[in-house]
N, C-alpha and C positions, 0 to 999 in steps of 0.2 A: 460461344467463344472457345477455343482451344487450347486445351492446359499445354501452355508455353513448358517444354523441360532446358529451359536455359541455365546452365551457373551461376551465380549470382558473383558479383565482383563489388567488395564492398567497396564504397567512396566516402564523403565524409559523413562527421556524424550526424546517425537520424537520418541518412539515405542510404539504400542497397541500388546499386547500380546492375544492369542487367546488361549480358553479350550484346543485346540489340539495340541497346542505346538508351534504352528509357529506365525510369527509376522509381522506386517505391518509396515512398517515407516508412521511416523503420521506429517503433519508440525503442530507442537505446537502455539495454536495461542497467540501473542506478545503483544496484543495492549489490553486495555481498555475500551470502548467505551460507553456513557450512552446513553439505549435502555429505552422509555418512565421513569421510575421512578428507573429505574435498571441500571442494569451494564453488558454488556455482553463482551466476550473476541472474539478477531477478530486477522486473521492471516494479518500479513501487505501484503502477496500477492496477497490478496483480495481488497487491497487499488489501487483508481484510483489515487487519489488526495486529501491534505489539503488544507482548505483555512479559511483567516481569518472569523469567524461569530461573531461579536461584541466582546464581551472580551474571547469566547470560540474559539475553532477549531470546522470547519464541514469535517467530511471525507465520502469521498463519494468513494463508492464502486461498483467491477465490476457485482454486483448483482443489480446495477441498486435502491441500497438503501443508505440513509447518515446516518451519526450519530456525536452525539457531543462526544468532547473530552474535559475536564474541565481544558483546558491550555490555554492558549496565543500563538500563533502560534513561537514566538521566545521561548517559551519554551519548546512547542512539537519538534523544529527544534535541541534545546538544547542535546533532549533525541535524537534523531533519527540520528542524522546527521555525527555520526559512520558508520550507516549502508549503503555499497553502492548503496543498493535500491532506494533511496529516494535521487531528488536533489532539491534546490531551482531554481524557476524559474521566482520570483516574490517575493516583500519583505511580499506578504502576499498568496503567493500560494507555497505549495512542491508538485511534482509529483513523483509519481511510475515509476522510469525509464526503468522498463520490460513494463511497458503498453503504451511507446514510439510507434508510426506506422510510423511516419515518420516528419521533419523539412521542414518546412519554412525559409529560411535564404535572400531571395531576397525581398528588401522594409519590410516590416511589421515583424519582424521575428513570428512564429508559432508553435506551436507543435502541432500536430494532432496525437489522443490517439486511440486505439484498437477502442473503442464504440462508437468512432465517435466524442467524443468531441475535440472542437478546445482552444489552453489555446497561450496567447499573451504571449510572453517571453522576457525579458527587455534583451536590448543590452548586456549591462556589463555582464550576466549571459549567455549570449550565450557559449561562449567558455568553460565554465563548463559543460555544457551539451552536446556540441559536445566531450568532453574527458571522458563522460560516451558510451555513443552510439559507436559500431564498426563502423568504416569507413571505406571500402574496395570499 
């Protein structure tokens, strides 16, 4: 197939329209983020994990970059916590529960994340996050 160089002409949201008629589905990105003195927009799919940084949120992301969010982590937890993506797993950590790889539940409970990282998960919040995860 041949890389098309057409412009892309945005249409509504969650689709890029193309010069030649046809369209891609786009994930519109949701979040905020402050990038050195800026602001740039980020898809929450892209999101590993929040976590408290002094009176901000740090979110760190599967590209292996963070960025601040100019909340309180109960207030980003406020906006997000509609969305089934995102659980609490700590009164100052939320995780992306697509980037789940797999539970620790014997002694120390644990979650270990796609990229390798490993995030402690307090008792009382276990049982929330095994009713996100399939268990088969």
């Amino acid at each position: 197939m041949k890389n098309l160089k057409t412009t892309p002409v945005y249409g509504t949201a969650g689709q890029i329209y193309r010069t030649d008629g046809l369209f891609l589905q786009a994930r519109v990105p949701d979040l905020l983020v402050r990038h050195n003195s800026d602001y740039q927009a980020l898809s929450s799919d892209k999101v590993l994990y929040f976590t408290k940084d002094g009176d901000a949120v740090r979110v760190y992301c599967t590209n292996r970059r963070s960025y601040t969010i100019d909340l309180s982590i109960s207030q980003l937890w406020l906006k997000i916590m509609h969305r089934q993506l995102f659980r609490k797993v700590s009164k100052n950590l939320i995780v992306n529960s697509n980037q789940i790889m797999s539970i620790k539940k014997n002694g120390r409970k644990l979650i270990f994340l796609k990229n390798g990282d490993e995030i402690a998960l307090e008792e009382h919040l276990f049982a929330n996050i095994m009713d996100t995860v399939m268990m088969v």
